[in-house]
C-alpha positions in Angstrom: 0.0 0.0 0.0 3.2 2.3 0.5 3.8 2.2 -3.0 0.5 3.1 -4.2 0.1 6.0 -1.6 3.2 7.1 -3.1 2.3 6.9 -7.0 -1.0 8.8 -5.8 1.2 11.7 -3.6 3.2 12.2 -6.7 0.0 12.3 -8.9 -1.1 14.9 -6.8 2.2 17.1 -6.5 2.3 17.0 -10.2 -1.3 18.4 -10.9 -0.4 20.8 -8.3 2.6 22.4 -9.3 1.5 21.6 -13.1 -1.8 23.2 -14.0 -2.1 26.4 -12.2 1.2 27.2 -14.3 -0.5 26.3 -17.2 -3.9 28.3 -16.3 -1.4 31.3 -15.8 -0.3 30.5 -19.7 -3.7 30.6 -20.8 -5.0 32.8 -19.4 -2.7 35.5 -20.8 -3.4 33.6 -24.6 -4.5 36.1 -27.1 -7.6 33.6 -27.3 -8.6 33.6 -23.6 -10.9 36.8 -24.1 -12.5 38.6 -26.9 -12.6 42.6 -27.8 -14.7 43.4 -25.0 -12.5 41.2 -22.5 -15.2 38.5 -21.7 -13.7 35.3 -21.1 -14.2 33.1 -24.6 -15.2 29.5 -25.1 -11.2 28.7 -24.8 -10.8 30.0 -21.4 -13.9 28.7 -20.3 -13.0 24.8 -21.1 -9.7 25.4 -20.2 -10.4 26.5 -16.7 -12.8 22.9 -16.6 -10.2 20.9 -17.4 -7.8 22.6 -15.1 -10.2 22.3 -12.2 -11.3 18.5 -13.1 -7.1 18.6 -12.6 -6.9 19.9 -9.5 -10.1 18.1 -7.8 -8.4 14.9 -9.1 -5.0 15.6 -7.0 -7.3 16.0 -4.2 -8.9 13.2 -4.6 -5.7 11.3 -4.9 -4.2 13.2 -2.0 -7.5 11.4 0.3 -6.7 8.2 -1.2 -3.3 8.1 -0.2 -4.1 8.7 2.7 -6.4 6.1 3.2 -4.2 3.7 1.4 -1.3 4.7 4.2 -3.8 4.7 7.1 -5.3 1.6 6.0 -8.7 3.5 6.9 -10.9 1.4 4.3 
């Protein structure tokens, strides 16, 4: 169970240090807003994906530490 809790920690570092980088990116993309500054259809589904991301490391964060507890 180590092992996994470990995979699953690392998971969750990566989407961590990973995607709010990347929202940074896009955010500042030419194609993230249109002439009146409103966030466009790019933003919008890259923002979902982002936070389907994140919730993910979150969720891989509470299953480490179940699989390290031994909790289930």
């Amino acid at each position: 169970m180590i092992v996994l809790a470990v995979v699953l920690f690392l998971n969750a570092a990566f989407n961590a240090l990973v995607w709010p980088q990347f929202y940074k990116r896009v955010s500042n993309d030419p194609r993230a807003r249109d002439e009146n500054g409103k966030p466009t259809a790019f933003l919008k589904v890259h923002a979902v994906l982002i936070a389907i991301a994140l919730v993910l490391a979150l969720v891989s964060v509470l299953v480490g530490v179940v699989a390290l507890t031994g909790a289930l």
